[in-house]
N, C-alpha and C positions, 0 to 999 in steps of 0.2 A: 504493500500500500504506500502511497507516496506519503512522506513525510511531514509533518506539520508546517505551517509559515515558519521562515526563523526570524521573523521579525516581531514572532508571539512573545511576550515576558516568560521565562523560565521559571517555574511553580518549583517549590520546596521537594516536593514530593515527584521521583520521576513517574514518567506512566508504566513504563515497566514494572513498575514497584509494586503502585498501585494495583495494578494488575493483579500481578501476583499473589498478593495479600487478600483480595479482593476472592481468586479466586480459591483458594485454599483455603478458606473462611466458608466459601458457600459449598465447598467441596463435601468438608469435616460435618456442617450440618445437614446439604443436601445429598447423603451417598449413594449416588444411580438414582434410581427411579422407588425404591424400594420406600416401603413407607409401613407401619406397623399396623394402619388401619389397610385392607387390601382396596377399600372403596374408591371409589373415585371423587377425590375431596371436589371438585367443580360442579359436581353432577348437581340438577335443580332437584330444590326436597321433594320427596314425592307427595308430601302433602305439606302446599304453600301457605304460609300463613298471611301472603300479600294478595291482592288482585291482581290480575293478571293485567298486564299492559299491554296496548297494540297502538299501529298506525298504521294509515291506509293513505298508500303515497298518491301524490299529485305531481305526475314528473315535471311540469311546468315549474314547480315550487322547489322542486327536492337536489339536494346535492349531498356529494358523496364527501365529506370530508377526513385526511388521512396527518395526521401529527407524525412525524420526525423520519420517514420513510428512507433512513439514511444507513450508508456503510455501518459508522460508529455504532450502531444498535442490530444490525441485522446482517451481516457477515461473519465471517469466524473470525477477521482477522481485524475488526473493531474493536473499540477498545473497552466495552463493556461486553463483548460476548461474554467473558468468563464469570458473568450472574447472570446473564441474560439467557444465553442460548439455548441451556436447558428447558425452556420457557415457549422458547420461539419454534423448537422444532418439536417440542408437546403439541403443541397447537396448528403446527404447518402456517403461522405466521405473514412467514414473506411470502409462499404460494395465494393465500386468501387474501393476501391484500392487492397482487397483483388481478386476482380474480374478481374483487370489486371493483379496482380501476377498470377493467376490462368492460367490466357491465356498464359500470357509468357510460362509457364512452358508446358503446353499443346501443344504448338505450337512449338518452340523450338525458341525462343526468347530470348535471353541470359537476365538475370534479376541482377541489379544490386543497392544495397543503398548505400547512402550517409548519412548518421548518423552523429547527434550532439551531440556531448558529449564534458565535461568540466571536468577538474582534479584539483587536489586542487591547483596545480599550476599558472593555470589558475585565480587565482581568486586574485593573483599580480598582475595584468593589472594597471597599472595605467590612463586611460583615456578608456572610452564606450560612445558607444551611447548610444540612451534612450532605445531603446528593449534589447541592449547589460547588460543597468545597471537593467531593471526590471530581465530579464534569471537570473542571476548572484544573485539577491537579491531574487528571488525564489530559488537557488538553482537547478533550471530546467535543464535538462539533464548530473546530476552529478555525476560521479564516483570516486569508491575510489584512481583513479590511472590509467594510462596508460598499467601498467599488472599486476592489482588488483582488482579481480571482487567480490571480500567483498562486499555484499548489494547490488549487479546488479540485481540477480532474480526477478523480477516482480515490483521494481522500474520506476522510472517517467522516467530513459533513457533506459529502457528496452522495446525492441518492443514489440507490440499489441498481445497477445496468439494467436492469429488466426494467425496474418502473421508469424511466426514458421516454422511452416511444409514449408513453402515454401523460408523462408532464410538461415533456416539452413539443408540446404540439400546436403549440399558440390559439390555444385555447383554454387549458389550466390556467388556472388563478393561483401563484404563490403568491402566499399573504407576506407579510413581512416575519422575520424573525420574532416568536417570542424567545425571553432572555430568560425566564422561570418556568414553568410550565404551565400556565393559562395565557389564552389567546388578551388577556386585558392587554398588554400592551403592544398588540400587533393590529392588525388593520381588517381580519378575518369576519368578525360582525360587521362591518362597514363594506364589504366587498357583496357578504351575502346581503344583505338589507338594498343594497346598490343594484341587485338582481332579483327585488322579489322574492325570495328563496325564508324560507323559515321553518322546513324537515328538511333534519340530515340525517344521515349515517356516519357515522364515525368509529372509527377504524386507527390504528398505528399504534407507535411506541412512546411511552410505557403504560400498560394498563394502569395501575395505582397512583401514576405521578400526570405526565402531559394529556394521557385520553382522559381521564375522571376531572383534569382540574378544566378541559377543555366542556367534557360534559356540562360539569356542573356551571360553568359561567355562559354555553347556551341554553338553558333549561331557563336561568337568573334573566335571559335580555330576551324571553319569550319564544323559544325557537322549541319544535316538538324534535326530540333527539331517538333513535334508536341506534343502539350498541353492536356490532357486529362483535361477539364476544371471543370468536378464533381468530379473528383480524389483529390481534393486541397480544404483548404478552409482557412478563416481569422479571424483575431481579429475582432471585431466590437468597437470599444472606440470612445471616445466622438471627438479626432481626427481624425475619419475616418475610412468608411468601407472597411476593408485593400482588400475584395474579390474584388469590385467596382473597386478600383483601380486598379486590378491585372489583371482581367478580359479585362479591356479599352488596358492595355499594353501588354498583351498577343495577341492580333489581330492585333495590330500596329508589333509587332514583328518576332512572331513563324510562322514556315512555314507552320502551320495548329493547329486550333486551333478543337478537336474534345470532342465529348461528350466520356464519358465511352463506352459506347453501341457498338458507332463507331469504335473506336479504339481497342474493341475486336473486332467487324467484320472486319476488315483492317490486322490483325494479324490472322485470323482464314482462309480469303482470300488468304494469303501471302505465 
């Protein structure tokens, strides 16, 4: 993978380090697949104590929205696979997401991302969270600059080769970079409202962190959201299995939580 800007600030912590810590930590508490209950912690209870939620699309209205669709989260050789991956290939992930772009575009489902990306400026902050301080001390989604794409081509904030053909087709909407993960301070409401548009699907990486905070701030500005819930996936660390959690808050929340599968047929219906 090509190398970061060198014109990034050098973080305390190398990514290799991180890395490694990172993954030896989700190793020791995630080991294989194996788990003491044999069930399927994901699986919906069989007897719900929620109502059930649904939407019945209006493709004139509806877009497909996709959060962080990038190397750095959905390659091996990104620099969070080593909590991540496990996650991404439970779920088949990066197949189902290019499987919703596929539809959107097919269907005519307006397709839009929301992309992370960091500039060396960026990396002044003086106070982070803790995924805010590991991103930043990875160097994860960095570029050389706001309108300087030095070392973007095939980089950890450069999207997936597959998803290509279907972003940059001069009709995708990339929103502006958010810098935390809710779309507040990107352009993503303003682009759909700019379209009419107020049901989405949403889709991408990280379930618990950019798709739930992306959720929940369109649910807040009135927009009906359904969760493609195998389009998304999570860290696993010895903190907690970030899908587990995202999953539990995604049915409490979204006004339809649907498998991939679904969600193309819902759009192919529509």
């Amino acid at each position: 993978m090509t190398d970061r800007p060198t014109n990034a600030p050098e973080a305390g912590l190398s990514r290799r380090q991180a890395m490694t810590a990172l993954g030896a930590a989700a190793g020791a508490t995630f080991a294989g697949a194996a788990r003491a209950d044999a069930a399927d912690p994901y699986a919906d209870p069989a007897e719900p104590g929620l109502p059930p939620g649904d939407m019945e699309l209006d493709l004139s209205r509806t877009a497909v929205v996709i959060t962080d669709p990038q190397i750095d989260f959905l390659r091996e050789d990104g620099v969070a696979w080593g909590v991540v991956g496990e996650s991404v290939q439970e779920h088949g992930t990066v197949e189902n997401l290019e499987r919703l772009m596929a539809a959107a575009k097919a269907t005519g489902a307006q397709l839009f991302i929301s992309p992370h990306w960091y500039y060396p400026t960026d990396h002044g902050w003086k106070f982070e969270g803790a995924l805010e301080k590991v991103m930043h001390g990875l160097k994860m989604f960095d570029r050389a600059g706001p309108v300087d794409l030095a070392g973007f081509e095939d980089s950890g904030a450069d999207f997936m080769p597959q998803y290509k053909p279907y972003i940059h087709d001069g009709a995708t909407v990339i929103a502006n970079p958010h810098k935390v993960y809710g779309p507040q301070n990107n352009d993503l409401a303003l682009q759909l409202r700019k379209r009419r548009i107020d049901q989405v699907i949403l889709g991408g990486m990280s379930a618990n962190l950019c798709v739930e905070a992306h959720l929940r701030d369109l649910l807040e500005n009135g927009f009906e959201v359904a969760v493609a819930r195998d389009a998304t996936a999570a860290a696993k660390v010895p903190e907690g299995d970030g899908y587990l959690a995202a999953i539990i808050n995604f049915r409490y929340l979204a006004n339809a939580v649907w498998t991939t599968d679904e969600a193309v047929r819902r759009l192919q219906a529509g």
